[in-house]
N, C-alpha and C positions, 0 to 999 in steps of 0.2 A: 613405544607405539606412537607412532604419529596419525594424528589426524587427516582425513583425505574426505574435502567436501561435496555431496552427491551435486554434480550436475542439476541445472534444473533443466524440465520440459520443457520446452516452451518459453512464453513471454508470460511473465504473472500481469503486467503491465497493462496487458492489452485484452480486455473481455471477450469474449467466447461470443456473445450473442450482438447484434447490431443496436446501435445507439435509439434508432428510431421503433423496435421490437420493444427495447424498456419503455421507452417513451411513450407509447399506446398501452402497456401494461398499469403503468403511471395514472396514466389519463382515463384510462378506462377505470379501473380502483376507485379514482377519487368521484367521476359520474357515481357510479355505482353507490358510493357513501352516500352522495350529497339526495340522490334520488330514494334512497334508503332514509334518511332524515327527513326530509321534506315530503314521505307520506307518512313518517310517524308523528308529525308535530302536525301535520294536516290531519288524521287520525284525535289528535290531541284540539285543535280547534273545531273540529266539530262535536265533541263531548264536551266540551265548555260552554260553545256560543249560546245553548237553549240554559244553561246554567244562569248568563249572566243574568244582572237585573236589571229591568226594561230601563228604568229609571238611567245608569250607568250607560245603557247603547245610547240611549238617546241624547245623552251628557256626550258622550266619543262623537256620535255624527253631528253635533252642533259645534264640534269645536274642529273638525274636518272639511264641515262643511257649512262654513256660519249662514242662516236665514239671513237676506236683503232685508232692511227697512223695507216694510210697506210692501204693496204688493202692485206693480204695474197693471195687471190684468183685472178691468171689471167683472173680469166674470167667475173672478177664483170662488167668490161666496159661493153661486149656483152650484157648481162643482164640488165645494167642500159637500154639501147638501147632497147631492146626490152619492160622493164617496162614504156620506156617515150611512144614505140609504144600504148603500152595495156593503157595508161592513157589518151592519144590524142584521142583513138576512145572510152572512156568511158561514158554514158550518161549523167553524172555529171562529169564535173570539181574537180579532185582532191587537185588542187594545185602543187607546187613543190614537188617531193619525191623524196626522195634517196635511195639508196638499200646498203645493207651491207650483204655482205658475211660472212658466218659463220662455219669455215672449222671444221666438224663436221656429224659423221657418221647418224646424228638423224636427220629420214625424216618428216621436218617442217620447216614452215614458222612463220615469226610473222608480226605486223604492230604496232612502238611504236609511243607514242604520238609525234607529230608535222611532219610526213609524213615520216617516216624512215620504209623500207620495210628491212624484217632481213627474210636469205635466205642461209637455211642450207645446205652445200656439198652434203649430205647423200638425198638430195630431186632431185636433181640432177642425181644422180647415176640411182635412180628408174623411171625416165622419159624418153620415149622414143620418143616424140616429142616435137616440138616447142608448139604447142597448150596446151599440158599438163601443162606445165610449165606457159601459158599466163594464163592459168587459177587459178592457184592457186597466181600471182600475180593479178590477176583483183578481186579476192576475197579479199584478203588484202588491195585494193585500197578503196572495196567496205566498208572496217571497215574505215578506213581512211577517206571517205568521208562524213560517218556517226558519225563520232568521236569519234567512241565506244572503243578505247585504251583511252580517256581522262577520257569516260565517267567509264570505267574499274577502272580506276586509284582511279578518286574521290570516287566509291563506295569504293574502299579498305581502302581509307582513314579513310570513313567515320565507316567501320569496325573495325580498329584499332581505334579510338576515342571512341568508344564505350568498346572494349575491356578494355582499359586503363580507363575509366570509372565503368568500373563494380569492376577492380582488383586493381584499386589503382597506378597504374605504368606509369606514364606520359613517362616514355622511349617508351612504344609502339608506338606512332605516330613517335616520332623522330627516332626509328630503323626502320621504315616502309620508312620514306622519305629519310634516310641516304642512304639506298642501297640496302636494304634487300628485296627489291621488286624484282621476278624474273616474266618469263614469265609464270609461271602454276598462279602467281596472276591474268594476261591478262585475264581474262575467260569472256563469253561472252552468254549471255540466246540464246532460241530457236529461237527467234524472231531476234535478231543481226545476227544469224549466216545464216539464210535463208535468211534476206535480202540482208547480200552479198553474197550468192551463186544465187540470183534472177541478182544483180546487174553484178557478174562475167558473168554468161549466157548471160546477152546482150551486155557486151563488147566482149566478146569472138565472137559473132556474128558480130557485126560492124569492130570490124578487120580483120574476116576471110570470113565474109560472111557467115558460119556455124557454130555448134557446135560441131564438132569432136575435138576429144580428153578432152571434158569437165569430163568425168568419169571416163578414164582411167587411171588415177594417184591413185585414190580409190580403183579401181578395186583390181589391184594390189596390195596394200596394204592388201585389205578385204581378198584375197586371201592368200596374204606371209603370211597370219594370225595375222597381226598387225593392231588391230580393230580401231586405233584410242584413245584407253585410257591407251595405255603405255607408255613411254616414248622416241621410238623410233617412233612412227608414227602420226606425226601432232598432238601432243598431246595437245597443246591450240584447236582443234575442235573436234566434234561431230564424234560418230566412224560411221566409212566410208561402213559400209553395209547402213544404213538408210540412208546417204548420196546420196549414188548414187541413190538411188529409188528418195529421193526429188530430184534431180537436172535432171534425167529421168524426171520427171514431170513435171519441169519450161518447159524442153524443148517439152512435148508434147503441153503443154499448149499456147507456142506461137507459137507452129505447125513449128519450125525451123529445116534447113534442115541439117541432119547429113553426111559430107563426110571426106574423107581421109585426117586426120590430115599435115601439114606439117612434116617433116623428122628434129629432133633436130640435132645440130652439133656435129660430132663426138666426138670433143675435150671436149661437157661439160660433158658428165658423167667420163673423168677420166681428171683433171688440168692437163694444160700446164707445164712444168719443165720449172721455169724463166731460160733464159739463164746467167751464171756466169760473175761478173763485172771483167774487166779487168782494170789493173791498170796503168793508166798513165804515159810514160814514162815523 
């Protein structure tokens, strides 16, 4: 009996489906993983970050973001002062924080991990009272209390790990933790950012008794035309027209009563000139 081998159909050689069909199947898959990973390990740093110990965040943001020798700005003391006011009558216990001045035309604030409040000249310049100014400190308190600069931090982590996973480049986590982290990483969902302007609202309250000046610093801004998404106007938050209407709202909402802001100190919208060191005979 001799053997007789079947024909084959076709080309086995040659796929059935088009090159760029697999190649979207591909591509799609691996999105799919990576977006699948990076909300369970984002899942994963926000059951941690309230974990960690204060001590520890504040150890990571000093070594992320080292404090400067000394402090250019005379007028950090008044301000630390009045940020320990806004944190004593906060509903939550912040902890220890410190403020750092930051001589610099760009109207913003930030709050880095382990209770360090960073507090631009140019935020200054645009406030015309003390309340304005307690407010956008008790909003940063309000990240602070929440840990949402740690929790900031770990998602970006966990974004360059990922990255560096996809391309191949183990330097991306290490340039991410050397230094490379600036304050536009600090970014914070709709949800962060409404609960500390919910939480700013009732401090603002328990220190002054009202809410004047809680939108006035916005106002302004919405107006000067600096909506919040460039780089001169609070540009870690949400632009300041949709602002003021949410934080109008907390305040209809707890029926709080609106009066005349305190008067800021002359001296903080333009620094003090240190007086010149004399030399010892």
């Amino acid at each position: 009996m001799q053997f007789r081998p079947r024909p084959l159909e076709g080309n086995v050689n040659v796929a059935t489906t088009q090159p760029l069909v697999e190649l979207a199947w591909l591509a799609g898959g691996l999105a799919g993983l990576l977006s699948v990973a990076y909300l369970l390990l984002g899942l994963a740093v926000d059951w941690v970050a309230p974990r960690v110990p204060y001590a520890m965040e504040r150890s990571l943001g000093e070594r992320l973001w080292p404090a400067p020798e000394g402090d250019p700005d005379p007028r950090r003391a008044e301000i630390q002062m009045l940020l320990d006011r806004v944190s004593a009558a906060a509903p939550q216990e912040p902890g220890p924080v410190r403020l750092q001045m930051v001589v610099s035309p760009t109207v913003n604030a930030a709050a880095l991990p382990g209770g360090r409040v960073l507090v631009f000249s140019g935020l200054l310049e645009q406030a015309e009272s003390e309340n304005e100014v307690a407010m956008v400190l008790a909003h940063e308190l309000g990240h602070v209390v929440h840990r949402d600069p740690l929790r900031a931090l770990g998602r970006g982590l966990v974004l360059a790990f990922l990255a560096s996973s996809l391309v191949g480049e183990e330097r991306s986590v290490e340039t991410f933790v050397g230094g490379s982290l600036t304050l536009g990483h600090l970014r914070y969902s709709r949800r962060q950012e409404q609960a500390a302007d919910r939480f700013a609202v009732e401090t603002l309250v328990a220190l002054y008794g009202h809410a004047g000046g809680a939108t006035a610093l916005f106002q302004k801004i919405q107006v000067s035309g600096r909506d919040g998404h460039g780089p001169r106007a609070l540009s870690t938050h949400p632009g300041s027209g949709a602002r003021v209407a949410a934080i109008e709202a907390l305040i209809a909402e707890g029926a709080f009563p609106v009066s005349a802001p305190a008067p800021l100190p002359g001296h903080w919208g333009i620094p003090k000139p240190r007086a010149p060191k004399t030399e010892k005979e």
